[in-house]
Every structure is written in structure tokens, then in C-alpha cells.
Steps between C-alpha positions, in 0.01 A plus 500: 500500500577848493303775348653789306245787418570728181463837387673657187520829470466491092105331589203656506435619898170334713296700537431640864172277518675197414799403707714176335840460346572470157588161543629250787770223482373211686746163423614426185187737346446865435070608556414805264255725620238615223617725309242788317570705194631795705748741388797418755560853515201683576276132624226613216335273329631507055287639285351275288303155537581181569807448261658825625468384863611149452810640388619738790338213686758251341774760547423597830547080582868520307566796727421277806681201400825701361550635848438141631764377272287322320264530180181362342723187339445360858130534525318224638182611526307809367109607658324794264214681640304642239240700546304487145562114379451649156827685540625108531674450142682878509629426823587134423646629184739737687587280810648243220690736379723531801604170515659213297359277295461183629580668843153627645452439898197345580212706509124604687310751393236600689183790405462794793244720586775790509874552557657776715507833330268410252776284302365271257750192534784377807768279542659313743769225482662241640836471411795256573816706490831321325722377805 
């Protein structure tokens, strides 16, 4: 099996301390790095809490998976790092919003000491591409 490994311009940059594509093509799947609530243009953190940065978090993902050809209709699974597991119904309130109902990958979400940058919630993905 071949590997393909993905950057998109439109993405938010890694940073110089963290060296990994935006996501690799391995088969018939597509592996999503994390994705934090950074401003793809300047790779700041949103202002805001939580809410603010599960949104650019969720956008940043659609960014990803747009330039893979691909969007969050294919999910198969979704892993949230939160930081603060009170932040858990915001964030949970937001992630649903980007998908279907009826249509939500399956799902870990696991409490962290701390996230790069200071971020407050990440996201990776697994994702099975149409053919």
C-alpha cells in the first residue's frame, strides 16, 4: 500500500517544533492530524474559549478534507482532546453542529493535561474518502 502525504496550502502551517502533514492517505483511508483553533493565516490561537476554538478547529478540519477531496460526511472516527472536561457540553454542542443528523462518526474523547499552544480542545480524524 502506498502512502500519499498532504499539505494544503489553505491549512493552518506546523509549527517549526512539530513536523507532520496535514493528513496522509494510507489505502482506502485518509488520517487527520489534530487540528487546534488556530487562525490559518497568522497560526494564532481565536480569541475566545472553548466554543470559539472548536469552531476554527472544525473549520480548519473542512479545510483539510476539501483539499483531500473529501469532507466531514465521510468521517469515521472523531478523537477530542479537551483540556477542561467542563468545556465538554460547549464543545459537544458545536462539534454536532458540523455534521448530519443521524450521521456522527464514532467518537473518543479523551481529558489532557494541556494541548500545544495553550489550545483548549483538538481534533483528529479518520476518514474514508468516497471512491
Amino acid at each position: 500500500m502506498d502512502l500519499e502525504f498532504l499539505m494544503f496550502p489553505d491549512a493552518p502551517p506546523p509549527p517549526p517544533t512539530a513536523p507532520y502533514s496535514h493528513a496522509v492517505r494510507a489505502g482506502d483511508f485518509l488520517f487527520v492530524t489534530g487540528q487546534l483553533g488556530t487562525d490559518p493565516q497568522t497560526g494564532a490561537l481565536v480569541p475566545g474559549g472553548s466554543v470559539e476554538q472548536t469552531h476554527q478547529v472544525m473549520r480548519n478540519l473542512q479545510t483539510v478534507l476539501r483539499g483531500a477531496g473529501t469532507s466531514l460526511d465521510r468521517a469515521v472516527i472523531a478523537r477530542i482532546y479537551l483540556v477542561n472536561f467542563a468545556d465538554y457540553p460547549a464543545v459537544n454542542g458545536v462539534y454536532a453542529s458540523y455534521f448530519r443528523s443521524g450521521r456522527f462518526p464514532a467518537r473518543t474523547t479523551v481529558g489532557v493535561t494541556a494541548l500545544a499552544l495553550g489550545a483548549l480542545v483538538e481534533i483528529d480524524l479518520i476518514v474514508r474518502p468516497a471512491p
